[in-house]
N, C-alpha and C positions, 0 to 999 in steps of 0.2 A: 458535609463540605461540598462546595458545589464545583464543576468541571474545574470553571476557571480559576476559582483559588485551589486547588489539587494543582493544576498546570505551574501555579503561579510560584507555591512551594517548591515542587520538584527544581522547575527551574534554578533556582536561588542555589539548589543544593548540589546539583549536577557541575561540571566541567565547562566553561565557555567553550570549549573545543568538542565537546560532545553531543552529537545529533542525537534528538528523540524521537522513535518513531510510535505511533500511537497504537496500539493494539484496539481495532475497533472491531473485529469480530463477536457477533453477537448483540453492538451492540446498535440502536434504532439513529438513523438522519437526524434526529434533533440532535442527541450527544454527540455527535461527528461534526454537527454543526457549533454546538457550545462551545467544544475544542479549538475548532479550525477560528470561530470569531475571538478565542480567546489566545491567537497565535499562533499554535499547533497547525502543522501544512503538512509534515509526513504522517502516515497514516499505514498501518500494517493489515494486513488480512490473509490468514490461511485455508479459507474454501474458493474457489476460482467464482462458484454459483452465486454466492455471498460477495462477493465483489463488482463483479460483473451486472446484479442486481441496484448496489451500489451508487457505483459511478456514475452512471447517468442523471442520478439525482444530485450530485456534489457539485460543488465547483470544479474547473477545467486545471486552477495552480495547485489542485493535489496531490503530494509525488506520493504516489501509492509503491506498497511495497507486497513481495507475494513473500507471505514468510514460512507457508506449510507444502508439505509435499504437493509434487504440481504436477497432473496429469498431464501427457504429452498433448490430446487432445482435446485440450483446454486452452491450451497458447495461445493457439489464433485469436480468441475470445480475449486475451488482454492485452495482451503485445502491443495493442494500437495504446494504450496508456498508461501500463503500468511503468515505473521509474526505476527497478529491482526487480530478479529475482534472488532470493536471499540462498538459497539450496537447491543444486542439483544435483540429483541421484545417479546419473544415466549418462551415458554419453548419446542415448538413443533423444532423450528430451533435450541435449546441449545442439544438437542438429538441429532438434525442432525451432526451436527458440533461434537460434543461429536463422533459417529457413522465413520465419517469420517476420523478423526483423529487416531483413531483408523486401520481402514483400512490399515493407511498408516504409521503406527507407529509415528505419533506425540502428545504421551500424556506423 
């Protein structure tokens, strides 16, 4: 079955009130892209390296989400884009992030 009918099912099956966000870790710009042409705009990732790699390749209405442990220095590297962080450890990385956002006017 291919992305967008996988997408097309889920949807039908899920909550009108329920956000999906795509777990694309792992996998290559074309499936991020069969997705995203196929509806799907949120979009999850848990390595910062992996993301960051990314983005620059995707379209700019991505709302990217950071959904794995997230090194403090690493923020600055997403903060200009990412839409979420989904889990914070730290109150040392809620500073950073906090820090960051700032920087770049998103608070």
């Amino acid at each position: 079955m291919s992305i967008k009918n996988n997408l097309s099912v889920l949807l039908k099956e899920i909550p009108k009130n329920v956000k999906l966000v795509a777990v694309s870790k792992t996998k290559p710009i074309e499936d991020i892209l069969e997705a995203y042409n196929a509806g799907q705009k949120m979009f999850g990732e848990n390595k910062a390296q992996e993301l960051i790699a990314k983005q620059p390749q995707l379209l700019e209405n991505i709302r990217w989400h950071f959904i794995g442990h997230m090194q403090t220095n690493k923020v600055r590297f997403i903060a200009p884009f990412v839409a979420l962080i989904e889990a914070v450890d730290s109150l040392k990385l809620l500073k950073e992030i906090n820090k960051q956002a700032k920087i770049i006017n998103r608070v």
